[in-house]
N, C-alpha and C positions, 0 to 999 in steps of 0.2 A: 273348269267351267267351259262348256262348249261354248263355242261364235258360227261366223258364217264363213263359209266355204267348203271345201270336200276332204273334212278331215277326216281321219282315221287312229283310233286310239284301242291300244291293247300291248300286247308282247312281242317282242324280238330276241330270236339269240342272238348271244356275241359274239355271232360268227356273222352277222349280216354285216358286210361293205356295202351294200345299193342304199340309194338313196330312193329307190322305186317304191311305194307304198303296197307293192304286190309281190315281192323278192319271195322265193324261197327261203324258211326260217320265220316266217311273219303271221302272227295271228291276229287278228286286229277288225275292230265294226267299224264302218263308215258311216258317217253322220245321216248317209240317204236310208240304213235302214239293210244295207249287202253288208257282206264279211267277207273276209280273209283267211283262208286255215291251211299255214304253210306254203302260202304265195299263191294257192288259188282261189280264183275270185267266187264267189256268186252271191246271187241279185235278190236272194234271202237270206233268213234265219238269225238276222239283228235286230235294230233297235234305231232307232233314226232317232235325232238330238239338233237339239238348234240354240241358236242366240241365248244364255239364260240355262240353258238347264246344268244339271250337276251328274255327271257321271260319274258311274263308282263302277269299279272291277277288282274279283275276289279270285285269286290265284291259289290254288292246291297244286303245288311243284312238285309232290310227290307221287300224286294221282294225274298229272296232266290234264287239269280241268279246268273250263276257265269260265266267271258268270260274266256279264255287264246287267249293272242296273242303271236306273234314272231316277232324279230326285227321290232319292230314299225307298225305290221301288225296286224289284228284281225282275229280270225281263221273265217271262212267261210263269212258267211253276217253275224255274229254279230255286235252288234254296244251298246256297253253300255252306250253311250251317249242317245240315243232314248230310251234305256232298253229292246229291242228287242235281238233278236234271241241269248238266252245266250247258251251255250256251255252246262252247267250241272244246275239242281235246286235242292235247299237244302233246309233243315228243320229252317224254322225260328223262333226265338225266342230263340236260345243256342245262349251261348256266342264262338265264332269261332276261331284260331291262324290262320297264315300262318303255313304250313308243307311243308317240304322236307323233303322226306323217301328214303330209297333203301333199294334192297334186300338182300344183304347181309353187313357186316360189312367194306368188303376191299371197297367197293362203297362208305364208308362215309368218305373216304379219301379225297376225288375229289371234295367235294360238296364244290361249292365258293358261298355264296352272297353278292350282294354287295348294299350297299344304296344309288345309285347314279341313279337318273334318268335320262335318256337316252331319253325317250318319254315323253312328254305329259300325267298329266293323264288326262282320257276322263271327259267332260267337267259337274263338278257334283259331280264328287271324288276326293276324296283326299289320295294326294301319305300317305305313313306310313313305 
């Protein structure tokens, strides 16, 4: 469940030591609605998330693909059932975490998750 501040939620490998939310290794959308894709930033091509909603992210580790949706929705025409139109692509073949980052330390206050699916996973994956 997203909250307030400049968080950032997606993948990391397990080779990231920074605690920087933009590290090399780091895929990941910010709550403003920018992305991450292997530590570089820019100022599109996400999904912006506040107080209340429910983020969901569909990982194909073998394709390097990655969607995020919101409250039971997929962002744009993705569809990670088909494997089509994914949101970011990553480097295959590292072994990958879930990551929630923010920018600063008062941000890590806020951050809830929770294990309880809500949605469906799309048809192929499996929740974790």
């Amino acid at each position: 469940q997203a909250t307030t501040g400049n968080l950032y939620i997606g993948i990391d490998s397990s080779t990231v030591t920074s605690t920087s939310p933009n590290a090399s290794g780091i895929w990941s959308f910010r709550s403003n609605g920018s992305t991450v894709t292997d530590g570089a930033y820019s100022a599109s091509g996400g999904l912006s998330f506040a107080t209340g909603d429910r983020v969901m992210l569909a990982m194909d580790l073998g394709n390097g693909k990655l969607w995020i949706g919101k409250n039971g929705t997929w962002l744009g025409t993705g569809n990670p059932q088909a494997g089509t139109n994914q949101n970011l692509t990553f480097t295959t073949g590292l072994n990958y975490r879930i990551c929630v980052r923010t920018e600063t330390q008062a941000d890590a206050d806020v951050v809830t998750i929770q294990n309880t699916l809500l949605y469906p996973a799309p048809h192929g994956f499996e929740h974790f």
